[in-house]
N, C-alpha and C positions, 0 to 999 in steps of 0.2 A: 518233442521231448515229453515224456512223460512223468506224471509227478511227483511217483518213487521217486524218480530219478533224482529229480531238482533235490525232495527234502533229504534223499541221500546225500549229494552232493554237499548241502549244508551242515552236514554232519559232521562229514569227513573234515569242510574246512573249520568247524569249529574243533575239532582234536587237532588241524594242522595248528591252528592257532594257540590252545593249549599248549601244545608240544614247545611252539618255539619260545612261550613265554616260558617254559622251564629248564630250555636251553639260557634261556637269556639270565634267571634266575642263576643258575650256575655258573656264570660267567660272575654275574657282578656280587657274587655272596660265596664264593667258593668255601673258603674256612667255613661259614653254618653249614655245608653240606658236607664237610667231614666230619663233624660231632656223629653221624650218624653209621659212617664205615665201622666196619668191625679190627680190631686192635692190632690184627696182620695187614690192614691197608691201610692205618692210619698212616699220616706222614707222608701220602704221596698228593702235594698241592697241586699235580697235573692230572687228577682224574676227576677233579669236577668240570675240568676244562675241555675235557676229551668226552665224557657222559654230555655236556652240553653241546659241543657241536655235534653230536650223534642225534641228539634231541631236535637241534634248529636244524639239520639236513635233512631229519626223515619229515619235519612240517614241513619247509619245503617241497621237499618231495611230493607229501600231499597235495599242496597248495595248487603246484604247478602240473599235478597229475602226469611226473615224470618217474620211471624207474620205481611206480608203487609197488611192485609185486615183490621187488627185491631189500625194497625199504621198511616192506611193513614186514616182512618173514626176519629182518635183520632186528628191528626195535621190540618184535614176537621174543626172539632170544634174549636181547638184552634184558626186556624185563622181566624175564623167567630166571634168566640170572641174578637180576637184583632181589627178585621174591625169596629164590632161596641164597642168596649167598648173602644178603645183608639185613632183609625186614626180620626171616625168620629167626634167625641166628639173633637180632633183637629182639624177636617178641620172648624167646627162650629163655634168655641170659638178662633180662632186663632188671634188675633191682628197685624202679620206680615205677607203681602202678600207673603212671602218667607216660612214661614212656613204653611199658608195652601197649598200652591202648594207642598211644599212637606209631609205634608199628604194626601193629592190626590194621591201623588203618591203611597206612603207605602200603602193607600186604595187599591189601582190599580194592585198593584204587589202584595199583599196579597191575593186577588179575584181571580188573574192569577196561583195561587201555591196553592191556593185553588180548584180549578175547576181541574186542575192535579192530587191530590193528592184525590179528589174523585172520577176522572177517573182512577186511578190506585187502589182502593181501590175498587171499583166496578168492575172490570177484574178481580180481585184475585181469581179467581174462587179455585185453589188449594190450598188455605186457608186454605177451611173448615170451616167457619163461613157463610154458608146461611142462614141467618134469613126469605128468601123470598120463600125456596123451601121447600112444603109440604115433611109429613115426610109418604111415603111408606106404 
C-alpha cells in the first residue's frame, strides 16, 4: 500500500466521521436546525431527520467503503442543494450582519465537503458505476 493511499484514506474517514457527527447533530437538535430553512420549509419537523440520516448513511458509506461512488455523487447534490436553496437565499435576505456572515460561512463549508465528496466520488473507480466508460 502506498502512502497517498493510507493518508487518503484518513481523509476520507475523517469527513466520514464529520458527516455522521452532523447526522447525529440533527437527530438530537432538530428544531436549531430549522431556524435556518427558509420560510416555505419551515414547519416540516421531518427534515432534519431525513437531512440526517442522508448525512449518517453517506459516513457510513465512507467509513465502510461501500456504495462511495453513488454516495458521494448523492451528498455532491444534496449539498449543492442546500447551497442554493437554503445558505444563499440566507445570505441574501438576512437582516442580521451576524446571520449573513454565518451563512457565508455554512455557504463556504458546504462548497468545501462538496468539492470532497465529488473528489471521492470520482476516484471510486471500484464502484462500478462508470457512466463515462464505453462498453466493449
Amino acid at each position: 500500500m502506498k502512502k497517498y493511499h493510507v493518508v487518503s484514506r484518513i481523509a476520507i474517514y475523517l469527513l466520514a466521521i464529520v458527516l455522521m457527527g452532523l447526522g447525529i447533530y440533527h437527530f438530537v437538535f432538530p428544531r436549531d436546525v430549522l431556524v435556518y430553512l427558509p420560510p416555505n420549509l419551515l414547519g416540516n419537523i421531518w427534515l432534519p431527520y431525513v437531512v440526517g440520516a442522508a448525512f449518517s448513511l453517506v459516513g457510513l458509506s465512507f467509513l465502510t467503503n461501500q456504495y462511495v461512488k453513488v454516495t458521494g455523487y448523492f451528498l455532491t447534490v444534496m449539498l449543492f442543494l442546500f447551497i442554493v436553496g437554503i445558505h444563499l437565499p440566507n445570505y441574501l435576505n438576512a437582516g442580521d450582519e451576524e446571520m449573513r456572515h454565518l451563512a457565508l460561512m455554512n455557504m463556504l463549508k458546504d462548497t468545501a465537503i462538496l468539492g470532497f465528496s465529488l473528489h471521492i466520488a470520482a476516484g471510486a473507480h471500484h464502484q462500478h458505476l462508470h457512466i463515462e466508460e464505453e462498453a466493449d
